[in-house]
N, C-alpha and C positions, 0 to 999 in steps of 0.2 A: 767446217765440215764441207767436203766435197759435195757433188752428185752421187759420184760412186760411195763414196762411204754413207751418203743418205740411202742410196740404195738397200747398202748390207743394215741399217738400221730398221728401215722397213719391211726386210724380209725378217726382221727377229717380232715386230709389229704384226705383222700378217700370222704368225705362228699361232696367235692368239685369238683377233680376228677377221682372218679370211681375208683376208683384203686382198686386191690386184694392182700391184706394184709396177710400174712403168717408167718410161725418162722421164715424162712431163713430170709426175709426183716425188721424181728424186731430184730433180732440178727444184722443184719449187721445194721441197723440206731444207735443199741448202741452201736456198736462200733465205728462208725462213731461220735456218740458225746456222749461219755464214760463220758467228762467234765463239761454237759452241764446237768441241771438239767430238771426233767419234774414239769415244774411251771404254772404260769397262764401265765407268759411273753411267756415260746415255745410255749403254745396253741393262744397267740395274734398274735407271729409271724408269725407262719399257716395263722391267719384270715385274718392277713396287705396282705401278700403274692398273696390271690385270691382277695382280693379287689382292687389290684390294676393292669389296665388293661394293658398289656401287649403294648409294643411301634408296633409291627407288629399285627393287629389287626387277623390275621390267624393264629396266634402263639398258640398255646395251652400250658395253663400254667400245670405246672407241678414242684412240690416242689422239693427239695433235701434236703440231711444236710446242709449242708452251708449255704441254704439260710434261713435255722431256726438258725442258730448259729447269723448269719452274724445283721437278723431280731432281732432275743433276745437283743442284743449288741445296738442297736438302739433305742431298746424302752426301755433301761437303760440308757443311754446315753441322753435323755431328761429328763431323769427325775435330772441328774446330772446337766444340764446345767445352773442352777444359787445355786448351791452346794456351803454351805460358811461353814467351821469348825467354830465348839464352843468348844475353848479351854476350858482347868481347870486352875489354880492357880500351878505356880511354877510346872509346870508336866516335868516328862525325856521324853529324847529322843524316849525310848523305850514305855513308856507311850501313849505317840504325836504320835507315830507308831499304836499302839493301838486300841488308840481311832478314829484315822483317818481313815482306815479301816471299824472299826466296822461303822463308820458312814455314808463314803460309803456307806458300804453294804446296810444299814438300807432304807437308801435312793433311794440308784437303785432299790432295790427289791419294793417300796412304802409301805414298812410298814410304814415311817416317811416321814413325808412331806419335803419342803426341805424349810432351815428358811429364813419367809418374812420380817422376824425385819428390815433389814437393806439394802439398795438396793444393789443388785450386781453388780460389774462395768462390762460396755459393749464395747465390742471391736469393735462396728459400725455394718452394716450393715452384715442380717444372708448370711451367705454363700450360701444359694439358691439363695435368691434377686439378688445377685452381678451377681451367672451365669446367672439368667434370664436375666436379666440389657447386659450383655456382649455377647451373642447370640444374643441380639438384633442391636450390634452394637457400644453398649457403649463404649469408652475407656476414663473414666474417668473426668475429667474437660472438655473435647474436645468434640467439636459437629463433627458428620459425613459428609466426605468432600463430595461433589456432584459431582466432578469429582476425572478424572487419575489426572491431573495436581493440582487437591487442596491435595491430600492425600499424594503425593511425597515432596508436598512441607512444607506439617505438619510432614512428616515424617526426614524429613531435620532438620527442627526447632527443632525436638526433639532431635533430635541426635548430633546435633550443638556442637561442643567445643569453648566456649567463647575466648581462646586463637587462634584460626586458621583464615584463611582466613572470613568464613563465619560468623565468630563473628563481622564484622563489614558490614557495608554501603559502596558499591562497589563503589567507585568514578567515575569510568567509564559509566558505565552503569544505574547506580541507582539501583541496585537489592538491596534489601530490607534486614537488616542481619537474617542471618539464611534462606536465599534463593542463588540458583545457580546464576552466572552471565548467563546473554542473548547473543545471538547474534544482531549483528544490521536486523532490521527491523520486520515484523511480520505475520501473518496470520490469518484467522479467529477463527482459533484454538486455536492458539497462540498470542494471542495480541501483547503482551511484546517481541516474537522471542523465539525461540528454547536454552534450555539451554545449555550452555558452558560446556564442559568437564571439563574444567579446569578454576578458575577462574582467571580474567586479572590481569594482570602484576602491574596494579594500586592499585588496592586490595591486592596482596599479598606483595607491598613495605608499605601498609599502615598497615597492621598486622604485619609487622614486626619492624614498627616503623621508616622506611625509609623516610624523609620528602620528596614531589615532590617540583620538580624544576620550581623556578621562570619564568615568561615570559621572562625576559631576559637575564635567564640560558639556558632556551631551547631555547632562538635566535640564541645565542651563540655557541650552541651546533651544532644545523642545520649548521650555518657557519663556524667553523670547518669540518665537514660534506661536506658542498661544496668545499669547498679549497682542502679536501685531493683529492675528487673526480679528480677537476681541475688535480692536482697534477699528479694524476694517467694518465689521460689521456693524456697530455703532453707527459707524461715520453715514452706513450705507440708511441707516433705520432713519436718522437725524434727516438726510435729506427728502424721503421719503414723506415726514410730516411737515415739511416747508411747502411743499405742493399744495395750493389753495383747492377748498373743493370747486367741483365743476357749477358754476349756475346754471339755472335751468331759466327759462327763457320761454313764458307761454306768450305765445302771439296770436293776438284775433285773427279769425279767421275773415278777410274782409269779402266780404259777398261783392 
């Protein structure tokens, strides 16, 4: 872009706001976009620019270079968006460079339409849809939890590693896989009880493939259990009567 054709860009600039257009400021806008040509597209870019209202409604809009480079680049870029090469017959490398290009070109600028023959494949939903979709909450297959306690516990579920504890149904408790184990009892808040730091001892033998023990392996166990106790306390009584009593020890008083 020239000076002079910076000039004619900023008197299309100033139409909107007021601005006072000069050498110094048309010299400096081409040098600022020296790369950028004055076409219909920088004159569209200008018009997208003020037509569109600014997010701080006090703001005063006001153009730059970049925001015509930035603008140009966009309104080439749709017109690329379902861009499909028409090859030739046996062409080189350097040819495929070529022609590709020139096709581009032909296309961003709208000299040539861009070809309808054949549908262009779609990679799903446009990229705006999705941000508007996810500003609003969206996260994808998942509905929005309605509380603290439903969002921690989708968040859990997602994060789940099939191998760990919470890959399974807490035997203890019944927490649910891919939920924390509870404590015993509950509250209004809390139906089910406050979650477990850590989950139980039964849950983590049963992720590890540890089988629990029969009723009458843990009878078993319990009565071992008693007996050592037994055991212990005996031992503790036994020594207890080996302690001689204390003598006592009257000694005159010698004057």
């Amino acid at each position: 872009m020239t000076p002079s054709e910076a000039a004619q860009l900023l008197g299309h600039c100033a139409a909107f706001d007021n601005r006072t257009v000069g050498k110094v400021d048309a010299r400096a806008w081409a040098a600022a976009l020296h790369d950028v040509p004055f076409d219909d597209d920088a004159v569209a870019a200008v018009a997208a620019f003020y037509g569109t209202p600014p997010k701080d409604p006090s703001q005063r809009l006001w153009i730059q270079p970049h925001n015509v480079r930035t603008g140009r680049s966009r309104i080439r870029s749709v017109r690329l968006e379902n861009f499909q090469y028409e090859p030739i017959a046996d062409e080189t490398p350097a040819e495929f460079l070529a022609r590709y290009q020139g096709q581009i070109q032909a296309v961003a600028s709208g000299r040539v339409s861009s070809p309808s023959g054949r549908l262009a494949l779609e990679g799903g939903p446009p990229k705006k849809f999705m941000e508007e979709l996810e500003a609003r909450g969206w996260e994808g297959n998942r509905t929005v939890p309605n509380s603290d306690e439903e969002a921690t516990a989708a968040e859990l579920i997602d994060t789940v590693r099939r191998v760990g504890p919470l890959g399974i149904q807490c035997p203890a408790c019944g927490a649910a896989m891919g939920s924390p184990c509870k404590t015993p009892g509950g509250s209004e808040k809390r139906p089910l009880g406050k979650p477990r730091p850590k989950p139980h001892s039964a849950r983590l033998r049963a992720a590890e493939g540890v089988p629990e023990a029969t009723e009458a392996e843990r009878e078993a166990q319990a009565d071992r259990i008693r007996q050592m106790s037994a055991a212990h306390l005996a031992r503790q009584k036994a020594d207890a009567e080996d302690i001689p009593d204390a003598v006592i020890v009257d000694e005159e008083v010698v004057s």
